[in-house]
N, C-alpha and C positions, 0 to 999 in steps of 0.2 A: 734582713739588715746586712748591708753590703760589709765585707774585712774592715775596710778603713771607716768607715764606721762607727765600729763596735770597738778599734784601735784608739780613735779620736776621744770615745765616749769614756772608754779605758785608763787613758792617758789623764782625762779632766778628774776621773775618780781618784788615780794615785797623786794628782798635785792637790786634792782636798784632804786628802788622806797625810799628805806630809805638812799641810798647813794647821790642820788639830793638832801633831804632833809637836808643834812647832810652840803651841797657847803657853805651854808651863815656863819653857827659856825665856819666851818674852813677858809674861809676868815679870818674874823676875828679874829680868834686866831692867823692868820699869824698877819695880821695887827699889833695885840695887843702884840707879842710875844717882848718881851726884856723890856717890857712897866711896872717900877717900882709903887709899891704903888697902885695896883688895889685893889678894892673891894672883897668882896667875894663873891657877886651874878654878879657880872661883869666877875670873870671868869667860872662861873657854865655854862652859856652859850652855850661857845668855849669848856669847858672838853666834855660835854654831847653831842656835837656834831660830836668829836673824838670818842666816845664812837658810837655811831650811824654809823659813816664812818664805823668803825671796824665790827659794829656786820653785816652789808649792806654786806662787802665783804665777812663774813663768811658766809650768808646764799647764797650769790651766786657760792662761789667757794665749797661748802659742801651740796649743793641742794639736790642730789642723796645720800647723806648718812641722811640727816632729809628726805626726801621720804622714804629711805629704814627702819627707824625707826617707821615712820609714819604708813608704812604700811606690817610691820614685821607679825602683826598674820592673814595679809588680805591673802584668798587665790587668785588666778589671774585667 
């Protein structure tokens, strides 16, 4: 298996890996959602784990352009 690759295949595991992490905040932002007079570290929570679902999906569906970035002045 060639570096970029095994980087690409890499890259798709660590955006699945932040997107599980991501299931509990969004639970609960559903839960919480319509839910007047919250806190301000009550909803820091559920944004930052929106924010993780997001960034999960970008580095899964954009794996081969961060490889190819990655490894732009590599030669093969």
């Amino acid at each position: 298996m060639k570096p970029t690759q095994l980087a690409s295949v890499l890259i798709k595991i660590l955006g699945l890996s932040v997107l599980i992490h991501s299931i509990p905040g969004l639970i609960t932002a559903l839960a919480n959602f319509g839910r007047a007079g919250t806190v301000g570290s009550v909803e820091a929570y559920p944004l930052s784990s929106i924010r993780m679902a997001v960034v999960g999906l970008l580095l899964v569906s954009n794996s081969r352009t961060v490889t190819e970035r990655m490894f732009k002045n590599e030669p093969e």
